[in-house]
C-alpha positions in Angstrom: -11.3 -3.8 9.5 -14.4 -6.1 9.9 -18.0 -4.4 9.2 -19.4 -3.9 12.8 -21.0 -6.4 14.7 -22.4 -8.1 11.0 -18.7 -9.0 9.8 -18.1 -9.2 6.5 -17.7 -12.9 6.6 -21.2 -13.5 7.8 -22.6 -11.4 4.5 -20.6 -13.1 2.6 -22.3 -16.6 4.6 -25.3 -15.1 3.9 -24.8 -14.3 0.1 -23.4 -17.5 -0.8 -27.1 -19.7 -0.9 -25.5 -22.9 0.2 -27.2 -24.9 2.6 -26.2 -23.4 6.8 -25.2 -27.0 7.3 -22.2 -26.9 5.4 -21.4 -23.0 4.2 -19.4 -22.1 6.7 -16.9 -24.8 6.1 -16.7 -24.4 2.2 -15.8 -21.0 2.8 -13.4 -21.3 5.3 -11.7 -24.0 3.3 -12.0 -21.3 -0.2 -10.5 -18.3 2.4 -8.0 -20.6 4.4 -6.6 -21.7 0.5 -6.0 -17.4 -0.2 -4.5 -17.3 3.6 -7.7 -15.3 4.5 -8.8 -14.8 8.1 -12.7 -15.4 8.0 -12.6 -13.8 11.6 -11.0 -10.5 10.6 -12.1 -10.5 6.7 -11.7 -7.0 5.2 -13.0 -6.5 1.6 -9.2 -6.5 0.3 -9.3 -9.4 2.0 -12.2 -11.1 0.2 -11.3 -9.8 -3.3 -8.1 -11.7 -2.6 -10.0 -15.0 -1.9 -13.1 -14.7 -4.5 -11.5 -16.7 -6.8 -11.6 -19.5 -4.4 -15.0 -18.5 -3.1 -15.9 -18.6 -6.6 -14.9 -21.7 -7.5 -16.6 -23.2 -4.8 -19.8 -21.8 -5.3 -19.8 -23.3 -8.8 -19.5 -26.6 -7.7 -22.1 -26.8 -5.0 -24.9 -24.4 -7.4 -26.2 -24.4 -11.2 -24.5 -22.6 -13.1 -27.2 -19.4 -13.1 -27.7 -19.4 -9.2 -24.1 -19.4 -8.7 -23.0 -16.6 -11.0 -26.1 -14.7 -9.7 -24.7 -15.4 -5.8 -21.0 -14.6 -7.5 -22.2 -11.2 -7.8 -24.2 -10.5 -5.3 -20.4 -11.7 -3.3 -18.3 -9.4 -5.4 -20.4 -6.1 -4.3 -19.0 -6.4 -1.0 -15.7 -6.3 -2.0 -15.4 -3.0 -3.6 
């Protein structure tokens, strides 16, 4: 079940520290590739596309920034 009016999707959005201009389709793309609905994301749901968020997130951020942003996703999977 998506979190409330704040889905879980838009934390995740928020979490990420890309740029607004192009997060939301890096993500899609990195959910979409672990057949994950962004629209109806539940945290089973995200820990199932992490690895795909994760290896995104590593190419768009340094190394530190990204882990740190890695972590800060993983929280709201659990």
């Amino acid at each position: 079940m998506a979190i409330g009016k704040t889905t879980l999707y838009k934390r995740v959005l928020a979490a990420s520290g890309l740029s607004r201009i192009f997060v939301d389709g890096v993500l899609r793309r990195a959910c979409a590739r672990a057949n994950v609905n962004v629209d109806t994301m539940t945290p089973e749901g995200l820990r199932k596309a992490l690895p795909y968020i994760e290896d995104s997130l590593r190419i768009y951020l340094p190394p530190d920034e990204a882990e740190r942003r890695i972590g800060a996703i993983r929280k709201f999977a659990e």
